[in-house]
N, C-alpha and C positions, 0 to 999 in steps of 0.2 A: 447435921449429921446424916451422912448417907445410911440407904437401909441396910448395906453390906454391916455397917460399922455398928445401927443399930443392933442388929442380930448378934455382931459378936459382943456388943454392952451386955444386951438380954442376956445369951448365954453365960456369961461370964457370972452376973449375980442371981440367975435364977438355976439355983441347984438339983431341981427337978426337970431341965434340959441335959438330957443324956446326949445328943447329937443331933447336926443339922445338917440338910443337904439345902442346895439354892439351886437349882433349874433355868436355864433362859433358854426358849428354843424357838423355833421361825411357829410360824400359825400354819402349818400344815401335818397334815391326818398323820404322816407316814413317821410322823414324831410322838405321834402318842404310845409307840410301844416302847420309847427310850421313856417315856413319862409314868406309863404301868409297871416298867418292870423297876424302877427307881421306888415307887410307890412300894412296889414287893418289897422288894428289898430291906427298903426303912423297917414297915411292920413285921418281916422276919427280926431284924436287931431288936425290934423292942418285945418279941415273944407273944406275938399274935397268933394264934390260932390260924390256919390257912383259910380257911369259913369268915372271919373277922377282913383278914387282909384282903380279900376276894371283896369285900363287899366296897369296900373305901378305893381300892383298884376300881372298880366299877364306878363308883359316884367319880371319884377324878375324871377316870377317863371321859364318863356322860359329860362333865362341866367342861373340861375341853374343845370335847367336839361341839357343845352349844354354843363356844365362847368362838369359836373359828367358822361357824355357820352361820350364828344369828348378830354376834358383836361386830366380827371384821366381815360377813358377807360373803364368807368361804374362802377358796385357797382361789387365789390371782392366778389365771394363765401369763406366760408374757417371756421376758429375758431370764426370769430363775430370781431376780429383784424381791425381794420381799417388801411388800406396798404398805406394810402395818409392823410397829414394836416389836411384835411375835408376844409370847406369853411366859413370864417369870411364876417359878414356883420355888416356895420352902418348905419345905420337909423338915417339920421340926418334932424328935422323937424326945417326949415324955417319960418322966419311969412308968408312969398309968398310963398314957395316949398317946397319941400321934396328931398331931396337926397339921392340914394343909391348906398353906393360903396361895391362891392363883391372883394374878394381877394383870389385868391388860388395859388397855386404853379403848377399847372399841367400844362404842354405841350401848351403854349401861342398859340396868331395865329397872321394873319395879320388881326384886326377889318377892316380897312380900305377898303381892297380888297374883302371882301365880301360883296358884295347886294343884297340889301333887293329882296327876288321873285318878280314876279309880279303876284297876285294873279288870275288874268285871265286865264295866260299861266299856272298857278297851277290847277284849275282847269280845263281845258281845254286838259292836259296832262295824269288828274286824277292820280297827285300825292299824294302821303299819307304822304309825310313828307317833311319838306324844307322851312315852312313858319316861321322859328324861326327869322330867323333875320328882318324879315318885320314887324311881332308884336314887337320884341324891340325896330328897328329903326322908328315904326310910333305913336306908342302909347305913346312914353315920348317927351320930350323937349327938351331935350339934353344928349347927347351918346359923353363918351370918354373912351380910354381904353389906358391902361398906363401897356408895356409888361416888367416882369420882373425888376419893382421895387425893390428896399430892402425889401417893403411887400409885395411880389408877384406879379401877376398880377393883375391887378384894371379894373373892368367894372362898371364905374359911370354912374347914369342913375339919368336924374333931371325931377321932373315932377312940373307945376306950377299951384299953385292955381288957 
């Protein structure tokens, strides 16, 4: 069963999915605002707080842009050719939460072993980049990442009403 079909199994018997958007778009930067404002969006229908949906807008978009920098090794110059999958997402709105799972094929990692900065010692270092995984891992509710499934890799990110 494809994952189109499993999504609409899932929704079909689990009656705490109020609606789901599916996302597939090339691995470049200039698509993460079709990817924030989708995110908006979602957490508007399920009656988020702008403060709430701002923060989960934020972690996506940071796993995005990690997943098109560090996974696929940034955006290809060349004929316009996309050199990699590009990056699927669902958006799946909870009566309590929102879920989002990203899935791409590039170059996994170990989620686990990296932690979050400490934004102190970031500023204090005056470093310019490095606080990505502190806005993913503080701003949602729950962070899981599943390397090299049959659909890729998976960075689930749940944020709660």
């Amino acid at each position: 069963m494809g994952k189109a079909k499993d999504m609409e199994f899932v929704a079909g018997k689990d009656k705490s999915i109020a609606g789901f958007v599916t996302l597939h778009v090339p691995c470049r930067y200039s698509y993460l605002r079709i990817i924030r404002q989708s995110v908006l969006d979602v957490c508007a229908m399920a009656g988020f707080s702008e403060f709430k949906a701002a923060q989960l807008e934020m972690a996506v978009d940071e796993a995005c842009a990690n997943i098109i920098e560090h996974s696929y090794g940034g955006e290809k110059e060349g004929d316009g050719k996309e050199q990699h999958p590009g990056l699927r997402l669902n958006l799946i709105q909870h009566d309590n939460r929102v879920v989002v799972e990203i899935f791409d094929f590039g170059a996994g990692f170990d989620f686990e072993r990296h932690d979050a900065a400490d934004p102190e010692t970031f500023v204090e270092r005056q470093q310019e980049r490095g606080l990505g995984m502190y806005i993913i891992k503080r701003f949602v509710d729950d962070v899981s990442y599943d390397h090299a499934s049959a659909h890729g890799n998976c960075l689930r990110l749940t944020k709660k009403l």
